[in-house]
N, C-alpha and C positions, 0 to 999 in steps of 0.2 A: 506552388508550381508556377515558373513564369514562361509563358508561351511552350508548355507541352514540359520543359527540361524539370529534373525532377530535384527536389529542393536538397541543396548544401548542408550537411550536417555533420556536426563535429561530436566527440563525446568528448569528454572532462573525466576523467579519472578512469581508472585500471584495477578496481580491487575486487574482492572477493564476487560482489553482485554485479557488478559493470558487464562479464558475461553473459548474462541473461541477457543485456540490454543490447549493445554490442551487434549479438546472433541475431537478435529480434528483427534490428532496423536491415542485417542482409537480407532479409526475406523483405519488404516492404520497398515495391516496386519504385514509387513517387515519389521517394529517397534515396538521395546519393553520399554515401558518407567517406567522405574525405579525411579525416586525419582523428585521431587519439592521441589526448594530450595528457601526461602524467607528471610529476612534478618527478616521479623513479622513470627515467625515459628508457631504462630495460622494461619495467613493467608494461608500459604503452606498444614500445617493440613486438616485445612476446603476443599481445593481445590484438595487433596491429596484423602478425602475422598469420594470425589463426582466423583470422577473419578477412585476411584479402586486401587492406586496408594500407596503401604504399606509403601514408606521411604521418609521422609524429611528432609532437612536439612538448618540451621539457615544460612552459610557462604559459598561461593565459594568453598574457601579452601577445607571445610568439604568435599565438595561434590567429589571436583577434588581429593582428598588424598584417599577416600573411594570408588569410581567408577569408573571400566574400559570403559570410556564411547568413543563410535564412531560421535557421533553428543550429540551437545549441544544447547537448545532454547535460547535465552536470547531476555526475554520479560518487561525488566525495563527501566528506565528513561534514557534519551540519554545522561545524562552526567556521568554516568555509563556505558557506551559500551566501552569508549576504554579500561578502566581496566577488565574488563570481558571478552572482548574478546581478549587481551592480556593471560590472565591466560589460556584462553580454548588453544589456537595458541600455546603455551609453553606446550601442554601434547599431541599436535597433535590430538585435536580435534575438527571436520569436525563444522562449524558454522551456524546454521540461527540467523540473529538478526534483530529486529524489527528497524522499521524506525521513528521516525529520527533517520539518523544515528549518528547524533553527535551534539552538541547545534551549532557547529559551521560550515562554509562549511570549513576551513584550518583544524578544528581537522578531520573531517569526511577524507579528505583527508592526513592525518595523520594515522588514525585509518585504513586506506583499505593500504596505503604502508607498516604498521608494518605485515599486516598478511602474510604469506609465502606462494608463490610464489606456492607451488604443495598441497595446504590446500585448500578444499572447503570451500567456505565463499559467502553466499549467505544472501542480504536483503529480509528482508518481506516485498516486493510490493504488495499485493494482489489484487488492484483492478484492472490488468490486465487479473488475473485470474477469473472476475467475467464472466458467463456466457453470456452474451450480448456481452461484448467487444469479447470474442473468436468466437462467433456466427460474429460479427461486421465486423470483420477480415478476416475471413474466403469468406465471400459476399464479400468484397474488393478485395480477389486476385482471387476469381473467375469472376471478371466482372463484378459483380450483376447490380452496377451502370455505368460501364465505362469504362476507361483507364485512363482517367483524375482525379483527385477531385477537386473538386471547393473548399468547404467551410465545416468547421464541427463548431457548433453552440453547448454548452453545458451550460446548465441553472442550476444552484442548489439553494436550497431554506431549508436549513434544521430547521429552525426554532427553533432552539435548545438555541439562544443565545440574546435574548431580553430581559428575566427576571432579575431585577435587580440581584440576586441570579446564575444565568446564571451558568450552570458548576461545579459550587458546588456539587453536588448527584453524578457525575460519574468522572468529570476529572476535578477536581478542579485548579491544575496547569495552567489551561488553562486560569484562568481570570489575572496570570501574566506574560503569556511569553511576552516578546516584538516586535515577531513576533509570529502569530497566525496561522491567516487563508491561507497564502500559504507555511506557513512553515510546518501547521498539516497535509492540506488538498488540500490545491495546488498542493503541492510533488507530490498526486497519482495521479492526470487528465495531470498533464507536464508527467508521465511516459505514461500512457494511450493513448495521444494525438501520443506523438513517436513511442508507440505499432503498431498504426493505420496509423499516417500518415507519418512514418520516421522520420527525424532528422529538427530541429529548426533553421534556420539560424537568427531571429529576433526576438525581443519582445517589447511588447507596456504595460506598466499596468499605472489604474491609482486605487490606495488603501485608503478605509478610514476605518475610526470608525464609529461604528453606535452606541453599546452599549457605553456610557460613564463611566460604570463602571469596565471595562474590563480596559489590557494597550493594546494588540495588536489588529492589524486588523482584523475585521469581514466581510469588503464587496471588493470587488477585481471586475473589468472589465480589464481581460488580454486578446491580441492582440497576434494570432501569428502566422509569416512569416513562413512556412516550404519549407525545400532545392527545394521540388517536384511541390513550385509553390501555393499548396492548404494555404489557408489563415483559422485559427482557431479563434474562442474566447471562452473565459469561463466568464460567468457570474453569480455570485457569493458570496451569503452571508448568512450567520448563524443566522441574527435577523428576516427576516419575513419567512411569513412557507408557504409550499405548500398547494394542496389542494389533497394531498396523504395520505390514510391513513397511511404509512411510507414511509416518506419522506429519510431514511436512507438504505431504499429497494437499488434502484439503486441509490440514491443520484442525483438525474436529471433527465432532459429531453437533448434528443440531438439529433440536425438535421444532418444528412449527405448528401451533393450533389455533382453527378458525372457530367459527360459531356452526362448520359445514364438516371440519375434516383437519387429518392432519401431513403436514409434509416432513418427511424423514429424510436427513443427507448423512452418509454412512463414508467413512474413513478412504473408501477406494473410489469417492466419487459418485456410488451412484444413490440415487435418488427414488423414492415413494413416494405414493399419495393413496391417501386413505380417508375417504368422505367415509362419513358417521353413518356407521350401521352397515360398513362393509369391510372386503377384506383390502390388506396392504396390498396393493401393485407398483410395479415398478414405471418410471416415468423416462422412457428413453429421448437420449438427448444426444449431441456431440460433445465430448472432452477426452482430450490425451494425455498421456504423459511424456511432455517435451517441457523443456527449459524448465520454469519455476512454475509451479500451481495452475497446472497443465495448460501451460503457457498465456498466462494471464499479462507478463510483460510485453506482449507481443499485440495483444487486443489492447491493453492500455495506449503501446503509442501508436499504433493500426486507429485507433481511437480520434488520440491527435492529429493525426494526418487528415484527417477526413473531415473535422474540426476548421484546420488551417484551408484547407482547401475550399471548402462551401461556405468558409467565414462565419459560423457558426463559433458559439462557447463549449465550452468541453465541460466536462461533467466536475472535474475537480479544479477550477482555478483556484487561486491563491486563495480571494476576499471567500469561496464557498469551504477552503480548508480548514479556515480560521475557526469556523463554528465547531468542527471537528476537534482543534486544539483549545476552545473552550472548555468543549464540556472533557478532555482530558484534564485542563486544572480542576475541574469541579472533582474529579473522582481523587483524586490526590488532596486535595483540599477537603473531601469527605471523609479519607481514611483517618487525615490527622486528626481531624475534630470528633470522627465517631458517628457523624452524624448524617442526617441528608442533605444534599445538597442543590440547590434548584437554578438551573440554567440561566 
């Protein structure tokens, strides 16, 4: 913010999830968002309209030549990030970009060393921002369960990816990546898991196919060793469905056990805790259902802002993503081998 006016922001793309983002920043005072740039300048239109938003623009360029802008979204395909974010980094402007970061982990790691060195540059991780995990966290370093953690258990079921049609209506791209499901969707529980239970020293996965009409993996069983001793798994596939009326609410179920007790998070959000030797109670907290994972995209860049403004680092920049896109090659690099794999 420069003397009180609230910071210039533009978004970069129009598609399916750029809504979330879009509505978020309308609510988010110390932001001003001036124009949506889509390379479909109907789509930027439409999305421009429904959010209040008077200027669009068809090209990068356009946008970057005509706007003094302080931050910049960029909400398009990953094989599009490094040239976008290249272009924003060359006019010195502050970056979120959405995740994946890069089709590849060498370009990704490509793309975080080109950005400069005193440029904020933060990824859209948001589902550490969902309200459970911060709630989750929170019980963690107060003791809730312990000093120790045993084991966290994370089940998802989204049911999204059985029909031979599968992906086609929202993210069509998705019935050719070559990797899939830990590349779309793995990413956010490997960040999550580190949120919760520190850093990864080992991994186990073994990955299949279940839809045959897809080319990437839709079902995952990953193993994983952390530095701290606690042992994770996630288990995990996109063909059969829960018995949640939204299954994309919190995307699972997940057990947590200390040495004290254990923490329970349930399909609708809410939350237990159950110290050893006693009964389940429930753990009330605040979470809606607004936008995406009860509006997790909105504390992410609510995040940001607050971040840029007290000049402080944010919780997912680039160089801390990286570690996150590690140990995803190690889990892919474990399934081919068979074997485990050590960070």
């Amino acid at each position: 913010m420069k003397d009180g006016a609230p910071l210039k922001l533009a978004c970069v793309g129009a598609g399916y999830f750029s809504q979330f983002h879009v509505e978020a920043w309308t609510r988010i005072p110390e932001v001003n968002l001036v124009a949506i740039c889509d390379r479909d300048e109907q789509k930027a239109q439409a999305m421009a309209q429904a959010n209040g938003v008077t200027t669009v623009y068809g090209s990068m360029e356009q946008l970057l030549d005509n706007e003094a802008l302080d931050l910049i979204d960029i909400i398009t395909p990953p094989a599009t990030h490094m040239e976008l974010c290249k272009m924003a980094a060359e006019k010195g402007v502050a970056i979120i970009c959405q995740k994946p970061l890069a089709p590849t982990y060498q370009e990704a790691v490509e793309l975080v060393k080109s950005m400069p060195d005193n440029l904020p540059f933060m990824v859209h991780e948001n589902f550490r921002f969902q309200p459970w995990y911060r709630k989750i966290r929170q019980l963690i370093e107060q003791g809730a369960i312990g000093d120790q953690i045993h084991s966290l258990y994370l089940r998802t079921r989204t049911g999204d990816g059985w029909q031979p049609d599968a992906y086609l209506q929202r993210q069509p791209y998705f019935r050719t990546m070559p990797k899939l499901l830990i590349f779309e969707t793995g990413i956010h529980f490997i960040d999550t898991f580190r949120y919760l239970l520190g850093e990864v020293d080992c991994v186990f996965a073994d990955l299949r196919k279940l839809n045959g009409a897809i080319t990437g993996e839709d079902c995952a069983l990953v193993w994983f060793k952390m530095a701290n001793g606690a042992r994770a798994i996630w288990d995990a596939n996109r063909y059969n469905e829960s018995d949640s009326e939204n299954p994309r609410y919190t995307f699972g179920t997940m057990l947590l056990e200390g040495n004290q007790g254990s923490i329970r998070l349930y399909q609708d959000g809410r939350l237990t805790l159950q110290p050893l030797g006693q009964l389940e109670e429930e753990v009330h907290y605040q979470h809606h259902h607004r936008g995406f994972g009860a509006d997790c995209v909105y504390f992410t860049q609510k995040h940001l802002i607050e971040s840029l403004l007290k000049h402080t680092p944010c919780e997912t920049t680039g160089s801390k993503y990286l570690q996150n896109l590690q140990i995803q090659e190690a889990i892919y690099e474990s399934a081919k081998l068979k074997q485990a794999v050590r960070i």
